[in-house]
C-alpha atoms as a printed R data frame, in Angstrom:
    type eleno elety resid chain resno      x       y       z
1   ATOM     1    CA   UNK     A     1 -0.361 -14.421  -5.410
2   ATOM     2    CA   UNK     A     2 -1.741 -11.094  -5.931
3   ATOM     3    CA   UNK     A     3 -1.538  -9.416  -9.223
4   ATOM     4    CA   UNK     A     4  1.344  -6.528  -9.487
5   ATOM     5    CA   UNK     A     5  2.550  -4.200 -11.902
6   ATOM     6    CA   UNK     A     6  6.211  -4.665 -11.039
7   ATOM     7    CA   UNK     A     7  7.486  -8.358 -10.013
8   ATOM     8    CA   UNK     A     8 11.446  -8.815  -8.655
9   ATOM     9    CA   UNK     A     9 13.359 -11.766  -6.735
10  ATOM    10    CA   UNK     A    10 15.450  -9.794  -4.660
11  ATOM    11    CA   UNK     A    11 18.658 -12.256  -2.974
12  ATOM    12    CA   UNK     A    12 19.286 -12.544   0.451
13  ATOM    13    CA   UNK     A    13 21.835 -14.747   0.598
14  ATOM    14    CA   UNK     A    14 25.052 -14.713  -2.429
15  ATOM    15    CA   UNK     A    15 28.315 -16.792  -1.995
16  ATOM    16    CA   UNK     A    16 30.434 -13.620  -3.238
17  ATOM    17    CA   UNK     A    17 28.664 -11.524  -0.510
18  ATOM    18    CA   UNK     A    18 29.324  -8.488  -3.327
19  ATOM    19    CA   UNK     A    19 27.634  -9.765  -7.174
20  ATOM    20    CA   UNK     A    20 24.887 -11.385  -8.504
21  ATOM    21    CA   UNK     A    21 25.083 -13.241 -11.940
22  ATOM    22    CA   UNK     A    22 21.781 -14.237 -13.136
23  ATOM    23    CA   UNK     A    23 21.766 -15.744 -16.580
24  ATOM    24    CA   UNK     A    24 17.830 -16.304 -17.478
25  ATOM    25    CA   UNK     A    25 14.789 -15.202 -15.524
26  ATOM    26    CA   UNK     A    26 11.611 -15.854 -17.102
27  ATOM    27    CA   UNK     A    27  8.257 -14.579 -15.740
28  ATOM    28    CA   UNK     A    28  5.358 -17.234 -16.111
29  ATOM    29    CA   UNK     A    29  1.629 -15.779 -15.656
30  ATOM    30    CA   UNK     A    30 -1.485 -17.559 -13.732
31  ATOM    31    CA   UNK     A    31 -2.427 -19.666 -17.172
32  ATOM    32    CA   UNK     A    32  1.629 -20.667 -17.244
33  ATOM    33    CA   UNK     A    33  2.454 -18.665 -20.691
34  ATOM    34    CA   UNK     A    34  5.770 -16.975 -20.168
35  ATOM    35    CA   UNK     A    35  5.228 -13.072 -20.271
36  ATOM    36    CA   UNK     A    36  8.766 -11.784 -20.705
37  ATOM    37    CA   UNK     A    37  7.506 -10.453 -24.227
38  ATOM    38    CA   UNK     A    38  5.457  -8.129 -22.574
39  ATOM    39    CA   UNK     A    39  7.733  -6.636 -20.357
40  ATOM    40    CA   UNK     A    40  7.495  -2.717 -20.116
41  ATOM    41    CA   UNK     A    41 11.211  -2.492 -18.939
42  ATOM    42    CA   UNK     A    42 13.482  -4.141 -16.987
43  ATOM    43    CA   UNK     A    43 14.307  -3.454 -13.562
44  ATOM    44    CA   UNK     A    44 17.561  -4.044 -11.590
45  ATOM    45    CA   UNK     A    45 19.604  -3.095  -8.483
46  ATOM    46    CA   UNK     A    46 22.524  -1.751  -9.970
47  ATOM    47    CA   UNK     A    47 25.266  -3.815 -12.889
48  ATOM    48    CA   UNK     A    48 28.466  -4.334 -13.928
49  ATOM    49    CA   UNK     A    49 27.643  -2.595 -17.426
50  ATOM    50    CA   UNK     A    50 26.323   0.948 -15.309
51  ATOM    51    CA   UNK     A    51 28.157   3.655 -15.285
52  ATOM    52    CA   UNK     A    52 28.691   4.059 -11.390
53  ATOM    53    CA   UNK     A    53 30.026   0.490 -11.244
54  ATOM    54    CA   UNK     A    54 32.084  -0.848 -13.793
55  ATOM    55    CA   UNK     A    55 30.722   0.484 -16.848
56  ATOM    56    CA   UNK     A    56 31.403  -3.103 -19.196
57  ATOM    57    CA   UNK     A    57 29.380  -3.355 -21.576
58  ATOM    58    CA   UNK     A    58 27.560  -6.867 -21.529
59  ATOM    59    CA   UNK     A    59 25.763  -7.483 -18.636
60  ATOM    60    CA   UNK     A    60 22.838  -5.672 -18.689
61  ATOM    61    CA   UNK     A    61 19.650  -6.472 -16.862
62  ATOM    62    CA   UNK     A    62 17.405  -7.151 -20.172
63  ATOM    63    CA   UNK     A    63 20.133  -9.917 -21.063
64  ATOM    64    CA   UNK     A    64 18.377 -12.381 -18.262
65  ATOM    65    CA   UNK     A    65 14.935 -11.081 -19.342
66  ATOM    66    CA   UNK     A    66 15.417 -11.676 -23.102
67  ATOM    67    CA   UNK     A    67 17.522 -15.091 -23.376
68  ATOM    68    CA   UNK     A    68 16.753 -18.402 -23.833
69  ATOM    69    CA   UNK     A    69 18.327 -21.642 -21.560
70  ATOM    70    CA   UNK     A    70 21.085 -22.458 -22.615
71  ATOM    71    CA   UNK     A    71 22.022 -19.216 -24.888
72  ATOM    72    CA   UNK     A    72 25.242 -18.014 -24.001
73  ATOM    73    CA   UNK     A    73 25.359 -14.405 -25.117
74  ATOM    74    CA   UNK     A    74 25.547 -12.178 -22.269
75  ATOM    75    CA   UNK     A    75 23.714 -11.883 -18.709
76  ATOM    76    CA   UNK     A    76 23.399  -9.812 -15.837
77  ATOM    77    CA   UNK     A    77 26.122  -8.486 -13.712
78  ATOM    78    CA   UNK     A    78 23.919  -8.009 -10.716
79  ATOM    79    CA   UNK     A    79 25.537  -4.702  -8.490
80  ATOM    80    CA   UNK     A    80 24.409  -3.721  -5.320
81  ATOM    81    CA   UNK     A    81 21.593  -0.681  -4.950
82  ATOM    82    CA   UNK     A    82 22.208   1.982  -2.473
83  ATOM    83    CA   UNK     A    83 20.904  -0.254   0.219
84  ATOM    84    CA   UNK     A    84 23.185  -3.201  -0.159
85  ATOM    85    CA   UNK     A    85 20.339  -5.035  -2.088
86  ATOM    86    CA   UNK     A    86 20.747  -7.126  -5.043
87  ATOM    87    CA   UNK     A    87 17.580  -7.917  -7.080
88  ATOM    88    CA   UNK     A    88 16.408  -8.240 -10.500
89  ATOM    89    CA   UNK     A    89 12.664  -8.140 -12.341
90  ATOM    90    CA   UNK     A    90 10.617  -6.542 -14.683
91  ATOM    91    CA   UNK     A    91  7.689  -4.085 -14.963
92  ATOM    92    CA   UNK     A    92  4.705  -4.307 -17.015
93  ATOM    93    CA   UNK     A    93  1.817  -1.745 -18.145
94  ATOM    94    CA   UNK     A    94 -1.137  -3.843 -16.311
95  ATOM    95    CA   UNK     A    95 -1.316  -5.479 -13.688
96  ATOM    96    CA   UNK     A    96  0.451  -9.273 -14.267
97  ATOM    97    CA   UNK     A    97 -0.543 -12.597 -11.639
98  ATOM    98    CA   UNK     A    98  2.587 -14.619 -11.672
99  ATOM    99    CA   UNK     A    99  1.983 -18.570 -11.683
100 ATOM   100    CA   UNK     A   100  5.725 -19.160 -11.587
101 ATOM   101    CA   UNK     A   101  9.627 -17.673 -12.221
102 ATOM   102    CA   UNK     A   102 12.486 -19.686 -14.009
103 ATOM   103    CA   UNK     A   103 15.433 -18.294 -12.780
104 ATOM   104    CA   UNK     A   104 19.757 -19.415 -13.966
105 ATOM   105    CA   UNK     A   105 21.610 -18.221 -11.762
106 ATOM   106    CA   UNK     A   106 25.178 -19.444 -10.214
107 ATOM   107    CA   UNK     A   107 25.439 -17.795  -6.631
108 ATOM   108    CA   UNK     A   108 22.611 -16.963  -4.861
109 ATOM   109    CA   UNK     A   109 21.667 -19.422  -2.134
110 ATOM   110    CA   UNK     A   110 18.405 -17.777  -1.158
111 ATOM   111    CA   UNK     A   111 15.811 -15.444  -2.639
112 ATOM   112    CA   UNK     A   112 13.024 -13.438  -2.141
113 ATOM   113    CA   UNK     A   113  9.889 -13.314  -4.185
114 ATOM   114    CA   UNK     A   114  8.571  -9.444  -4.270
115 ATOM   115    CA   UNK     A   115  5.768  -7.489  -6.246
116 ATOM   116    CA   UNK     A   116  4.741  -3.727  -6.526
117 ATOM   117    CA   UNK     A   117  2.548  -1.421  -8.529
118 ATOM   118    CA   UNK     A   118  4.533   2.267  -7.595
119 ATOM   119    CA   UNK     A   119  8.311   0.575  -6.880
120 ATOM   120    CA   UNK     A   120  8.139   2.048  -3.396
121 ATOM   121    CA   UNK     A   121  6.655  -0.409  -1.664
122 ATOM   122    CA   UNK     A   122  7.642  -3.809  -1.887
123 ATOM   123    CA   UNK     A   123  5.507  -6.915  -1.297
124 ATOM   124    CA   UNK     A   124  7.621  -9.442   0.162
125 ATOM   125    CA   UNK     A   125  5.662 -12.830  -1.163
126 ATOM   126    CA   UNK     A   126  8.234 -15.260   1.072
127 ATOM   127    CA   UNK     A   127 11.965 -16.757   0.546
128 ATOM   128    CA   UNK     A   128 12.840 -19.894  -0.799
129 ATOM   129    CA   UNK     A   129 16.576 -21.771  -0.480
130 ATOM   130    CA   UNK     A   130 18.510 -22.261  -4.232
131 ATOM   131    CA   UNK     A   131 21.201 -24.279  -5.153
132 ATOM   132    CA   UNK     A   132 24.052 -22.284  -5.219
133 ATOM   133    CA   UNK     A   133 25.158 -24.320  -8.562
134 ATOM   134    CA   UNK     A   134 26.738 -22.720 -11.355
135 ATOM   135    CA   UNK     A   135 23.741 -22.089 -13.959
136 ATOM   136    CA   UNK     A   136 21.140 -24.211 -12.222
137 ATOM   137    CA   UNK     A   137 17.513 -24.121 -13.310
138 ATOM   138    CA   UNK     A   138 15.291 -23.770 -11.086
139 ATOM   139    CA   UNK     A   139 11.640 -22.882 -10.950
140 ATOM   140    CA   UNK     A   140  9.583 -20.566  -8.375
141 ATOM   141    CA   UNK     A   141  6.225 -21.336  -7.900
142 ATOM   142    CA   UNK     A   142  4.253 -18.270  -6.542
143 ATOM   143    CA   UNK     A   143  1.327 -19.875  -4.654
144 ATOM   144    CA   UNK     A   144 -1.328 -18.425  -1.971
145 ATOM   145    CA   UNK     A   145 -1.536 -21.146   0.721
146 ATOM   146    CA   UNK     A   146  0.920 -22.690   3.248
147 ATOM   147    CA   UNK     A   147  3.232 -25.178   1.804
148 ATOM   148    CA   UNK     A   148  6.302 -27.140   2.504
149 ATOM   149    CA   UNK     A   149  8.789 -27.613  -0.259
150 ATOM   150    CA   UNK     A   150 11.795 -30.205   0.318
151 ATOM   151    CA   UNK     A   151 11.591 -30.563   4.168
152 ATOM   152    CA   UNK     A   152 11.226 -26.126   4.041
153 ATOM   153    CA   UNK     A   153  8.250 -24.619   5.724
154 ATOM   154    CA   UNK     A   154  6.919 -21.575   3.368
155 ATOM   155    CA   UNK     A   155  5.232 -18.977   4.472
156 ATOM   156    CA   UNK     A   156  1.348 -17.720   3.118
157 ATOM   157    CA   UNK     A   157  2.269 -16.584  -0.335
158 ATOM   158    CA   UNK     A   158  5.559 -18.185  -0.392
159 ATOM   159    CA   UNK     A   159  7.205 -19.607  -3.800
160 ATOM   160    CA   UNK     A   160  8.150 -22.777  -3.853
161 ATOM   161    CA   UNK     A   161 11.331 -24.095  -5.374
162 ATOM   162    CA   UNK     A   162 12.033 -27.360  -7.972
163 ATOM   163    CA   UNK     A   163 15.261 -27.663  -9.706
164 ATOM   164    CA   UNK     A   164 15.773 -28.917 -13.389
């Protein structure tokens, strides 16, 4: 995968066709050391704790970014951006090459693995299928090759997806 500035998965696919609750997502880099310590700032469609949507507090973006499996404190209210898009990531100060994302989240069904170093233009890495599950774990693998992942066939720089 190529290294980026500013990593997001962005879903395609939600079974409320409106929200997007994401619990934990954890950013892994090419040597497999989680990197959400050195996140720069959060980034985020829109949320149920903004101002233009429902303005309660408690569901932040940073909430996924900053909690542990299993913590039950608070997560993201994912809202919809301007374009009808829900997605969720983080930006850092250098350039970061993701190995891997660990993503809880109840009700997406499908995401998509993007990167960016201005925000503007999005690198869209390939999709992979979730289980819709409430508070599944499930891991992303970002490779750089052709691969098939439980009967799927990914795309070049497609993630790869194993549940916990």
């Amino acid at each position: 995968a190529p290294a980026c500035k500013m990593w997001r998965i962005r879903a395609t696919i939600v079974t409320s066709g409106w929200n997007w609750d994401v619990n934990v997502l954890d950013f892994y880099d090419s040597e497999g050391m989680m990197i959400n310590s050195s996140i720069a700032s959060p980034l985020w469609s829109g949320s149920a704790s903004d101002e233009e949507h429902d303005n309660i507090p408690g569901y932040e973006a940073h909430l996924a970014l900053s909690r542990s499996i299993g913590e039950h404190a608070g997560f993201w209210g994912g809202r919809k951006d301007d374009d009808g898009e829900l997605w969720i990531g983080a930006s850092w100060d250098k350039s970061v090459n993701l190995s891997k994302i660990i993503v809880q989240t109840g009700n997406a069904e499908n995401v998509v693995v993007e990167c960016s170093n201005d925000g503007m233009v999005w690198l869209n890495l390939g999709d992979v299928d979730l289980l819709p599950d409430d508070n599944q774990i499930q891991e992303i693998s970002v490779v750089s090759k052709v691969i098939s992942a439980g009967g799927r066939k990914l795309l070049a720089f497609a993630p790869a997806c194993k549940m916990w």
